[in-house]
N, CA, C and O of each residue as an XYZ file, in Angstrom:
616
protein
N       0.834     -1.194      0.000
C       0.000      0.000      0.000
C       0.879      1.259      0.000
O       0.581      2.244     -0.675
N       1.856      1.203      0.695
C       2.995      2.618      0.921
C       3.884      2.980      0.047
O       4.404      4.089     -0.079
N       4.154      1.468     -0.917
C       4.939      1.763     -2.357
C       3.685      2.934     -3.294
O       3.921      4.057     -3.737
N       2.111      1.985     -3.354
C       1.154      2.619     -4.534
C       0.891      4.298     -4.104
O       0.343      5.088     -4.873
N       1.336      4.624     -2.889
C       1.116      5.817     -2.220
C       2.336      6.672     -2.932
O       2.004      7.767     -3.386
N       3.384      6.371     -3.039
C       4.911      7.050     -3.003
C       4.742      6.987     -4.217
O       5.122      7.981     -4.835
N       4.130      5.850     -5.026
C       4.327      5.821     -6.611
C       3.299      6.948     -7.295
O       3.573      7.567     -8.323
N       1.961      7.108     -6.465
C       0.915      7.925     -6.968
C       1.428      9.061     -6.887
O       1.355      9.714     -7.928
N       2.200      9.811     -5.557
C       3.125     10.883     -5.557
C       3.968     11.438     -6.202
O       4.273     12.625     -6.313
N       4.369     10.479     -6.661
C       5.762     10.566     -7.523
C       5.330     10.935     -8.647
O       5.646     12.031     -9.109
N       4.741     10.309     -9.117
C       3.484     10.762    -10.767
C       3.307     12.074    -11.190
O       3.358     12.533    -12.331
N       3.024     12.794     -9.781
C       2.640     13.997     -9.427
C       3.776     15.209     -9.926
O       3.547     16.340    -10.356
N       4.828     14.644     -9.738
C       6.311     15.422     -9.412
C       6.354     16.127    -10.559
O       5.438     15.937    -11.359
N       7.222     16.914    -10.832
C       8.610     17.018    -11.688
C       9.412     16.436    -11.961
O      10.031     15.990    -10.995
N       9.974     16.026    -13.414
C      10.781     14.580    -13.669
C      11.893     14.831    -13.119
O      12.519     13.855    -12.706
N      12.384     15.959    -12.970
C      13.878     16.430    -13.064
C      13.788     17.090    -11.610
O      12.753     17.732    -11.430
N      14.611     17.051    -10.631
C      14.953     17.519     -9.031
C      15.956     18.970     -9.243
O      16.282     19.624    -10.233
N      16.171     19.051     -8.137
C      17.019     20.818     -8.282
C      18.394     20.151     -8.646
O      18.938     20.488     -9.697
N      18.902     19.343     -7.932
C      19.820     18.641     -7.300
C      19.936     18.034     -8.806
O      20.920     18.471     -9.403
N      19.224     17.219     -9.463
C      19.403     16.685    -11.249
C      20.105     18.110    -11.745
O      21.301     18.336    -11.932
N      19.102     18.885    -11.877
C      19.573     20.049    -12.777
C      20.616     20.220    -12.253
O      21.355     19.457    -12.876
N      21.378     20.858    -11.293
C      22.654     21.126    -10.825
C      23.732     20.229    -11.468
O      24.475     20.889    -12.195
N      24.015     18.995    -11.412
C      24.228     17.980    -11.679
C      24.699     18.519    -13.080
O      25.819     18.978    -13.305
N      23.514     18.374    -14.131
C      23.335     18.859    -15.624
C      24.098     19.566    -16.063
O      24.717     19.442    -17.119
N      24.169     20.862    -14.866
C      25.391     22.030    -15.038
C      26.836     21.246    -15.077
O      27.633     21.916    -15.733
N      27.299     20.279    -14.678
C      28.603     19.674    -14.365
C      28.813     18.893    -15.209
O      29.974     18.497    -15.315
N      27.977     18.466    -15.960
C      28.558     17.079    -17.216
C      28.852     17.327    -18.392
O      28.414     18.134    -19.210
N      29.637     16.562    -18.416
C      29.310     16.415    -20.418
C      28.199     15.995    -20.693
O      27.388     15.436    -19.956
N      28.074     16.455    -22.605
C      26.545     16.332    -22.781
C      26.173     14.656    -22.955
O      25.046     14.240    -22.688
N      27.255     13.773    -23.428
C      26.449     12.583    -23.867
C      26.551     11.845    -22.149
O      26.217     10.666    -22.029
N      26.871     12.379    -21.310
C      26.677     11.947    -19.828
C      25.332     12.331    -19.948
O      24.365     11.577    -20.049
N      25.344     14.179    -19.922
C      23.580     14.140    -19.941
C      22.552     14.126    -20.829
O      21.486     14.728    -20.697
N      22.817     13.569    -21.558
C      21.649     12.899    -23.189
C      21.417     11.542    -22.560
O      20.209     11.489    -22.331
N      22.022     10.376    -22.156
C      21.886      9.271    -21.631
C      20.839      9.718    -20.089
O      19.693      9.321    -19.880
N      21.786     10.763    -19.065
C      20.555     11.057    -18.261
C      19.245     11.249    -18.566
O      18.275     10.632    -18.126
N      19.283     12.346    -19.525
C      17.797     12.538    -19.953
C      16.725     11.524    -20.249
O      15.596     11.421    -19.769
N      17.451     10.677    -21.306
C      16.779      9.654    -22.007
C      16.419      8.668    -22.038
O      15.420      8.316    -22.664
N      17.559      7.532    -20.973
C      17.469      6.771    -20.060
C      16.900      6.995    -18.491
O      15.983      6.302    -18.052
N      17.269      7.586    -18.048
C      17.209      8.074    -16.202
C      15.833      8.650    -16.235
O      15.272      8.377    -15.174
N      15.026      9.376    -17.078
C      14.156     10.534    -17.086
C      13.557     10.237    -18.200
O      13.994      9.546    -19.121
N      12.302     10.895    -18.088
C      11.389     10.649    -19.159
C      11.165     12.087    -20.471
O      10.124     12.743    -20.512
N      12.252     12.313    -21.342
C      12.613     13.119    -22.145
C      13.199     12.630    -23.372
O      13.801     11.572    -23.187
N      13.219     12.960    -24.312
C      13.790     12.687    -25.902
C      14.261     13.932    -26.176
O      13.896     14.949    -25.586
N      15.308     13.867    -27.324
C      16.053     15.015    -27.511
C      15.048     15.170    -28.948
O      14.853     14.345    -29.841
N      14.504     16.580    -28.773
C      13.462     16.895    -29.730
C      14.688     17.884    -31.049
O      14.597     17.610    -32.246
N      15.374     18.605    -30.714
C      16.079     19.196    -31.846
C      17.291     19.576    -31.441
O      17.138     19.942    -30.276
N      18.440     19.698    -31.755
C      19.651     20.453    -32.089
C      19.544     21.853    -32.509
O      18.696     22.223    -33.321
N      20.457     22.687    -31.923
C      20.966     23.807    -33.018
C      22.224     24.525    -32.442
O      22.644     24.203    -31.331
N      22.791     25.433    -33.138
C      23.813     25.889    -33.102
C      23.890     27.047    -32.960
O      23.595     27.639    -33.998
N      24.319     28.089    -31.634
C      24.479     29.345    -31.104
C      25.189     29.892    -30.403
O      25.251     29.756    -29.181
N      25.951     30.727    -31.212
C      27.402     31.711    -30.654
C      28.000     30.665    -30.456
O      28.303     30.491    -29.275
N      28.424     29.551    -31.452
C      29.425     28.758    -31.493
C      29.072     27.084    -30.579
O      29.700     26.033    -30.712
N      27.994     27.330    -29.773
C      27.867     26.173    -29.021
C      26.397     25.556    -29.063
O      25.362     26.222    -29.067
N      26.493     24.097    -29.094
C      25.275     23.241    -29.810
C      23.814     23.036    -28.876
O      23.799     22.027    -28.170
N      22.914     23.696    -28.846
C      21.819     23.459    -28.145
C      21.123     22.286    -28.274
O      20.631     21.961    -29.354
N      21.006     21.447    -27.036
C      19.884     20.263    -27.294
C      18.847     20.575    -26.932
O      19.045     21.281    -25.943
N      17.163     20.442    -27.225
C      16.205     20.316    -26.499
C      15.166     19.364    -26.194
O      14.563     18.646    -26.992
N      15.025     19.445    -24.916
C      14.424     18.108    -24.602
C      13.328     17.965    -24.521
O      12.877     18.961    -23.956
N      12.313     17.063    -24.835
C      11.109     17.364    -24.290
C      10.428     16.079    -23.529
O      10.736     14.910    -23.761
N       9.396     16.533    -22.530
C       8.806     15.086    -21.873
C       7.774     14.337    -22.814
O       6.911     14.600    -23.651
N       8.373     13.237    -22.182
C       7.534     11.911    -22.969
C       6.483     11.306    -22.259
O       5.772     10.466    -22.811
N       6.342     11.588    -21.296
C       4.788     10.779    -20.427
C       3.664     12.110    -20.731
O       3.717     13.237    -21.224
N       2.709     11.269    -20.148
C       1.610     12.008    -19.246
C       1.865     13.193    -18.738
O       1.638     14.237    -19.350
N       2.521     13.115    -17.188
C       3.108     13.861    -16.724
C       3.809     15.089    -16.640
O       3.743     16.165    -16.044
N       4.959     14.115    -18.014
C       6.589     15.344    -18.745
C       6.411     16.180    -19.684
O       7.277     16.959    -20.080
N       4.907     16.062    -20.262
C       4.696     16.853    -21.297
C       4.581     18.210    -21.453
O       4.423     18.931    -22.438
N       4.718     18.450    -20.018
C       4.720     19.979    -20.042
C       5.903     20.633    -19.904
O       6.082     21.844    -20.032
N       6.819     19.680    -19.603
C       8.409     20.212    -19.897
C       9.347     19.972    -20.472
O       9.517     19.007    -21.218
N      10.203     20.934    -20.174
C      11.342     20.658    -21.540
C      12.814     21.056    -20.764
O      12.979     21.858    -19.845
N      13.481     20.494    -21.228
C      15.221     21.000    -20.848
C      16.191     21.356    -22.196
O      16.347     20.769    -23.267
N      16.699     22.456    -21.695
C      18.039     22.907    -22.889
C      18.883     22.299    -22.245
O      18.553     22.098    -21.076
N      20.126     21.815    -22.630
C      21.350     21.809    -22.562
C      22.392     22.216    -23.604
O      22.091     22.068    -24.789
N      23.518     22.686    -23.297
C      24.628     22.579    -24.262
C      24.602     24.575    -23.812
O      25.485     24.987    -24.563
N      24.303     25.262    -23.382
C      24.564     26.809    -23.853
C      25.089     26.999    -22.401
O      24.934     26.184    -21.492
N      25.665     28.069    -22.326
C      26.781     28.476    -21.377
C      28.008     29.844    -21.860
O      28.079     30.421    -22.944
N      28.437     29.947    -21.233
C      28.918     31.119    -21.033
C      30.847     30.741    -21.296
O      31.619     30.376    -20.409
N      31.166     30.965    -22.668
C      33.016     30.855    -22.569
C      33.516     32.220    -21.819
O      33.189     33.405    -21.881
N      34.586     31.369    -20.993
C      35.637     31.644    -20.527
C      36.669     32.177    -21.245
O      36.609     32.022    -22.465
N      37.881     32.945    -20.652
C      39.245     33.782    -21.428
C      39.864     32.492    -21.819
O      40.471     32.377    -22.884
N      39.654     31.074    -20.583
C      40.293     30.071    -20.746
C      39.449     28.792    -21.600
O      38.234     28.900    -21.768
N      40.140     27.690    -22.072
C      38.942     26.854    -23.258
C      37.762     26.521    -21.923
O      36.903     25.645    -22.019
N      37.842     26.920    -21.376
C      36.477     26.529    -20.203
C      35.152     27.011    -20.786
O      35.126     27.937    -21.596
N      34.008     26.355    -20.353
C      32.541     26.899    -20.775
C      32.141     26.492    -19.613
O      32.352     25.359    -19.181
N      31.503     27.430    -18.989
C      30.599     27.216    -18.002
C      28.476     27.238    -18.465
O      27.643     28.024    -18.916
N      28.568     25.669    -17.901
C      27.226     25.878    -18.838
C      26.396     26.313    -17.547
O      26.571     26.548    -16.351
N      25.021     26.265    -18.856
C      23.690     26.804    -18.596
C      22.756     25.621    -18.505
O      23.051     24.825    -19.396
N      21.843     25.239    -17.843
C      20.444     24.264    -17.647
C      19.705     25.234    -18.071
O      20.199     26.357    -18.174
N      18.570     25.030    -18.353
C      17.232     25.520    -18.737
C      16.111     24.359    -18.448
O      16.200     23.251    -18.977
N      15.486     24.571    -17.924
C      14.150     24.016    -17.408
C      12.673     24.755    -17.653
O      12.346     25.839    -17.170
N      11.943     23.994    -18.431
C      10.653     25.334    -18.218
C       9.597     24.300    -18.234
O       9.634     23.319    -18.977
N       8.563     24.578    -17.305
C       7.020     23.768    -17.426
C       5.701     25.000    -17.474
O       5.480     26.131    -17.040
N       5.138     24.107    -18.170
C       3.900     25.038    -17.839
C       3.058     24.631    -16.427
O       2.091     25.283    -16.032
N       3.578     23.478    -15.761
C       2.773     23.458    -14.846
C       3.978     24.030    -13.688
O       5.168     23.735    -13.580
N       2.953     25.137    -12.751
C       4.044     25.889    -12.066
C       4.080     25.569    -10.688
O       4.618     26.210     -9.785
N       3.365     24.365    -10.617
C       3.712     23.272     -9.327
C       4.864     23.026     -9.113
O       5.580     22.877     -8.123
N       4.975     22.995    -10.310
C       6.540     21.974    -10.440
C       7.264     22.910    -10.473
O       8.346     22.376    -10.228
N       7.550     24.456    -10.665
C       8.242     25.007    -10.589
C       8.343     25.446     -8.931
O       9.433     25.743     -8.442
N       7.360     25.450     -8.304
C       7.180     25.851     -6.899
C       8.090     24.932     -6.227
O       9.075     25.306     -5.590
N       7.664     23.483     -6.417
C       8.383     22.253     -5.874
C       9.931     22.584     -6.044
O      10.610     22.432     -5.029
N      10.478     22.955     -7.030
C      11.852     23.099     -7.345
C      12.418     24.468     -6.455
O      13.616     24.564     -6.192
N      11.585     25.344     -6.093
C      12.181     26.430     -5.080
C      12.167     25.793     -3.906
O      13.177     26.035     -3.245
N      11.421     25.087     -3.409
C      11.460     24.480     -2.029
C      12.300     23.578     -2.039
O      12.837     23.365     -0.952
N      12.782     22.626     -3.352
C      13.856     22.167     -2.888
C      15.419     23.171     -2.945
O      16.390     22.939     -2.225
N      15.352     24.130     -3.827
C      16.338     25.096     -3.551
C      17.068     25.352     -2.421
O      18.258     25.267     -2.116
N      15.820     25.764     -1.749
C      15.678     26.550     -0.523
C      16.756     25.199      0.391
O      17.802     25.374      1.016
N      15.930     23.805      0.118
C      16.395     22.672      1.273
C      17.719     22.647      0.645
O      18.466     22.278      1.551
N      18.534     22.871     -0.590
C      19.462     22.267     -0.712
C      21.125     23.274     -0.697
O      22.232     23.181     -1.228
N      20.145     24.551      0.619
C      21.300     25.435      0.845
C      21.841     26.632     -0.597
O      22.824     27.301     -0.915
N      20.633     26.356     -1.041
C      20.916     27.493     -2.192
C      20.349     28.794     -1.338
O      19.537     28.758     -0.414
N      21.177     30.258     -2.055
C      20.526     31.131     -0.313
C      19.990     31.613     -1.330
O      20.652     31.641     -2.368
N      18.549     32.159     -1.311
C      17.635     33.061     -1.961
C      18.323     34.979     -2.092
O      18.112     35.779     -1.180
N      18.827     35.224     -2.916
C      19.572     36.509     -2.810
C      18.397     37.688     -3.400
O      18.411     38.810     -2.895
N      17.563     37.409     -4.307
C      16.204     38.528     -4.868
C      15.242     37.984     -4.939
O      15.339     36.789     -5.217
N      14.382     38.337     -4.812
C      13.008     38.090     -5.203
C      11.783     38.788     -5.545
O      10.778     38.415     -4.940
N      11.708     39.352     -6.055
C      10.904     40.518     -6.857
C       9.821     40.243     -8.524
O       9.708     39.045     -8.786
N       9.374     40.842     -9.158
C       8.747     40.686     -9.794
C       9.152     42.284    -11.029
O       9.542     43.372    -10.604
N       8.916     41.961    -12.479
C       8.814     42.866    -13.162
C       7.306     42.492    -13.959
O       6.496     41.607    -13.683
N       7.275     43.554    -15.076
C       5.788     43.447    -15.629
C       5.350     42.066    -16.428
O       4.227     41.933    -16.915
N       6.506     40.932    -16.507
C       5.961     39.393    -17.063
C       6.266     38.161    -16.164
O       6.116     36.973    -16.447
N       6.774     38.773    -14.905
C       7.715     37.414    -14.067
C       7.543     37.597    -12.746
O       7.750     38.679    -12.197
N       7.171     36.599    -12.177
C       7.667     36.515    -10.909
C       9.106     35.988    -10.801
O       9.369     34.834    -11.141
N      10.208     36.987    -10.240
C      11.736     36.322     -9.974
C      12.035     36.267     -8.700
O      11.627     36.973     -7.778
N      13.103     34.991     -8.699
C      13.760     34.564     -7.463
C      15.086     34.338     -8.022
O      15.114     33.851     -9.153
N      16.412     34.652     -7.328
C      17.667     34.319     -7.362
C      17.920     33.301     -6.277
O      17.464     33.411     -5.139
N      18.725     32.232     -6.726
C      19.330     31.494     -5.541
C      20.796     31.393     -5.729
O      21.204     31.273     -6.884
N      21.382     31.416     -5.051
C      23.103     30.726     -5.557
C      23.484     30.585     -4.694
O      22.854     30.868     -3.675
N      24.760     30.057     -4.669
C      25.605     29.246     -3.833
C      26.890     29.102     -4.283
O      26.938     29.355     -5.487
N      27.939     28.805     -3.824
C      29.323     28.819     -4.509
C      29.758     28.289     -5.602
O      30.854     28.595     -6.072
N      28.714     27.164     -6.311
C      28.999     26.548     -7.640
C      28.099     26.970     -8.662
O      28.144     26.714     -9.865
N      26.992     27.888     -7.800
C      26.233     27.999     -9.001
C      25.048     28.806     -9.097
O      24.595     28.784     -7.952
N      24.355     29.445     -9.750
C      23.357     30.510     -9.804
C      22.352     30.063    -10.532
O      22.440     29.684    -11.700
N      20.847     30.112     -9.504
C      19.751     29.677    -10.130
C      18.607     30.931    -10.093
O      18.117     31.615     -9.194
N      18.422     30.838    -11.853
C      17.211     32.148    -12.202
C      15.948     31.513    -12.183
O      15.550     30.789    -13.095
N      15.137     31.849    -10.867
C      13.209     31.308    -11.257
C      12.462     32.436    -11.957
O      12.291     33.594    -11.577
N      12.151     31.967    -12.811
C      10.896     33.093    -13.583
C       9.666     31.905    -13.485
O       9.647     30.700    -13.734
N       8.709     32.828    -13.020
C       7.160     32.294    -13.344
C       6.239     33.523    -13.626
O       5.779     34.256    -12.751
N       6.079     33.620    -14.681
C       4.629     34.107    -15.126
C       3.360     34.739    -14.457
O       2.477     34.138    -13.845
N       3.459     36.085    -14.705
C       2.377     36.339    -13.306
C       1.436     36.149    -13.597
O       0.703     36.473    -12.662
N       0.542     35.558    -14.879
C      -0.518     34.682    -15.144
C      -0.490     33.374    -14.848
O      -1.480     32.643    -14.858
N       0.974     32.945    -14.497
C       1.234     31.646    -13.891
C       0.929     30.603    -15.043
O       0.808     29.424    -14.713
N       0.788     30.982    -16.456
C       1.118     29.961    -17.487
C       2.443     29.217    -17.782
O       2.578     28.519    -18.787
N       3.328     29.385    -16.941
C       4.744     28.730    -17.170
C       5.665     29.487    -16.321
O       5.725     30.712    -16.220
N       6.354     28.631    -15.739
C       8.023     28.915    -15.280
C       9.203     28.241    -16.151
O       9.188     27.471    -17.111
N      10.414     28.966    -15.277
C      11.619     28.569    -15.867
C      12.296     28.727    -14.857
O      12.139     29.434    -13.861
N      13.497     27.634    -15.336
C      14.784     27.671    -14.068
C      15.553     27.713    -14.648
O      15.409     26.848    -15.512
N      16.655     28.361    -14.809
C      18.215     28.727    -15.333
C      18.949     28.096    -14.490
O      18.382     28.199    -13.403
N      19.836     27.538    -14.391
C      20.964     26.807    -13.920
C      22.237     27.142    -14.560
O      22.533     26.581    -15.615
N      23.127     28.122    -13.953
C      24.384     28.572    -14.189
C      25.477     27.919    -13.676
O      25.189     27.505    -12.553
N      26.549     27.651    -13.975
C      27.318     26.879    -13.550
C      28.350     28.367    -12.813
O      27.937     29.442    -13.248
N      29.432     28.482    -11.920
C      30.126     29.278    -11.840
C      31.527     29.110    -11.798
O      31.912     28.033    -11.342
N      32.325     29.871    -12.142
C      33.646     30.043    -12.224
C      34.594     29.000    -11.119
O      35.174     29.956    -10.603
N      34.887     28.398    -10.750
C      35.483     27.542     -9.417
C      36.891     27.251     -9.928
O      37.217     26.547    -10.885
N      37.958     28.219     -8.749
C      39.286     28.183     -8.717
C      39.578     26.852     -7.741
O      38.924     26.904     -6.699
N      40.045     26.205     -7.814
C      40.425     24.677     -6.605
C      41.685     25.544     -6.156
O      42.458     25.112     -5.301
């Protein structure tokens, strides 16, 4: 009975966790094309090519995933051959975007803004590896999560 409970829950979710996306920011892409595609319920819907670096986009394949999608591959070059990438996350259901600030919040990301302009509700989070942009819609037809990777001297 406590598995069909956790499983009915789970249904409910967001395919992808804060903690996934973060993750996303750190890999190579055919590390995360296999995540996506295997691990998660997403297909790589198109390719393209911008300011030199290859965009994938993903989209969900259930019930559920259909309302979201993930970029990978865009990011920000460095003076050095480094690229610090970018995640992109967007659903139209903004549950799931809510769910993903609360896990923010749990996973020590510190909330630095939170304000609103005339199409968004925004929140900043970051933390020493990395900077997360929430936009949601003040009609609440869709959010987005940016996932920045940051600069890290060892």
């Amino acid at each position: 009975m406590l598995i069909l409970c956790l499983s009915a829950i789970a249904s409910r979710a967001q395919s992808v966790s804060m903690s996934d996306l973060t993750n996303l920011a750190t890999i190579n892409m055919t590390d995360a094309n296999y995540f996506l595609t295997t691990g998660k319920p997403f297909k790589q819907e198109y390719s393209q090519e911008v300011n030199g670096l290859t965009l994938r986009h993903y989209i969900g394949t259930t019930a559920a995933s259909k309302c979201e999608s993930v970029i990978m591959g865009d990011g920000i070059k460095t003076s050095t051959p480094l690229v610090l990438h970018i995640v992109t996350y967007t659903s139209t259901n903004t549950k799931y975007i809510l769910e993903l600030i609360g896990q923010a919040k749990s996973a020590e990301l510190k909330k630095n803004f939170q304000g609103m302009d005339q199409f968004n509700n925004i929140y900043i989070f970051d933390n020493f590896l990395y900077t997360v942009h929430v936009y949601i819609k003040t009609d609440n037809s869709e959010g987005t999560i940016k996932v920045e990777q940051k600069y890290y001297v060892e």
